[in-house]
C-alpha positions, 0 to 999 in steps of 0.5 A: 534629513531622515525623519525618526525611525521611531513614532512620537509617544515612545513606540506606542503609536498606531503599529502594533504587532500582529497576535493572531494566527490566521489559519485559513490559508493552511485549512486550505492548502490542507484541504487542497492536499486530502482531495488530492491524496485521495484522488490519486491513492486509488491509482497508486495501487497497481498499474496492471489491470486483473480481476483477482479471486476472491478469498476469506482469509485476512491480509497478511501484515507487511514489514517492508514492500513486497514485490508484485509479480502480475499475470495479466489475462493475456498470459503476459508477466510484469514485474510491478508495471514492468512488463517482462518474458519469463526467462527474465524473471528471475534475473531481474529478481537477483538484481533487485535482492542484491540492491538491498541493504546488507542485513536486511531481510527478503522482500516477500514477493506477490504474484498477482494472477487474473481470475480468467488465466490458467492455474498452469501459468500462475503455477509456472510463474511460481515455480520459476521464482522458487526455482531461482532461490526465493522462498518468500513468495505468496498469491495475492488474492482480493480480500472480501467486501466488509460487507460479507466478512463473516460474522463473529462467533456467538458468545458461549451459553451460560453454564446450568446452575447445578441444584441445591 
């Protein structure tokens, strides 16, 4: 026959629940996951190579993704990593502002030009965009090292005290 289900002693035998958590696993599927993300963000950025201005202004704040219009050395354009002909552009813009959401506002578009390409090809670029109805568009520029940012302004000198 079947022995019984419960051990002798009114269930105070040798099994008892387990009352600790143990936290090595998740410290090391955590850890795993922080080494990856931070392998792999560097290369989330933009799949186009160019060598951007630099500039001193502070980076605009983004409400939502913006699209990145890039102008490689070669004179070529891409849209994202998309590389596409100039007579494209604005098509493939108007697909992508008719796919959002009702309502919602206009993306912002980037347009990424290499340090080494014409100011005229960066300027055609642009001018076709605002030629095709977009008027939130803006230059991307590399921010300055931390190093170099400029330094807060001293702090104004105390007022002379006027005699007794």
């Amino acid at each position: 026959m079947a022995g019984p289900l419960m051990p002798r002693g009114g269930g105070r035998g040798r099994y008892r629940p387990m009352a600790e958590i143990n936290v090595t696993p998740l410290v090391d599927v955590m850890l795993v996951l922080l080494i990856i993300f931070m392998v792999a963000a560097p290369m989330m950025t933009s799949g186009v190579p160019v060598d951007l201005p630099r500039t001193q202004a502070s980076p605009l704040v983004q409400e939502q993704d913006p699209i990145t219009i890039t102008v490689d050395p070669q004179g070529r354009i891409f849209l994202q990593e998309t590389e596409i002909a100039l007579e494209e552009l604005v098509p493939r813009l108007r697909a992508i502002s008719e796919a959002q959401a009702p309502g919602a506002p206009e993306r912002r578009i980037l347009v990424r030009g290499d340090r080494a390409i014409s100011y005229g090809r960066v300027m055609e670029v642009m001018g076709r965009i605002a030629a095709g109805g977009f008027t939130r568009v803006a230059l991307l520029a590399e921010p300055p090292p931390a190093a170099s940012a400029p330094a807060p302004a001293p702090a104004p000198a105390p007022r002379p005290q006027p005699p007794r």
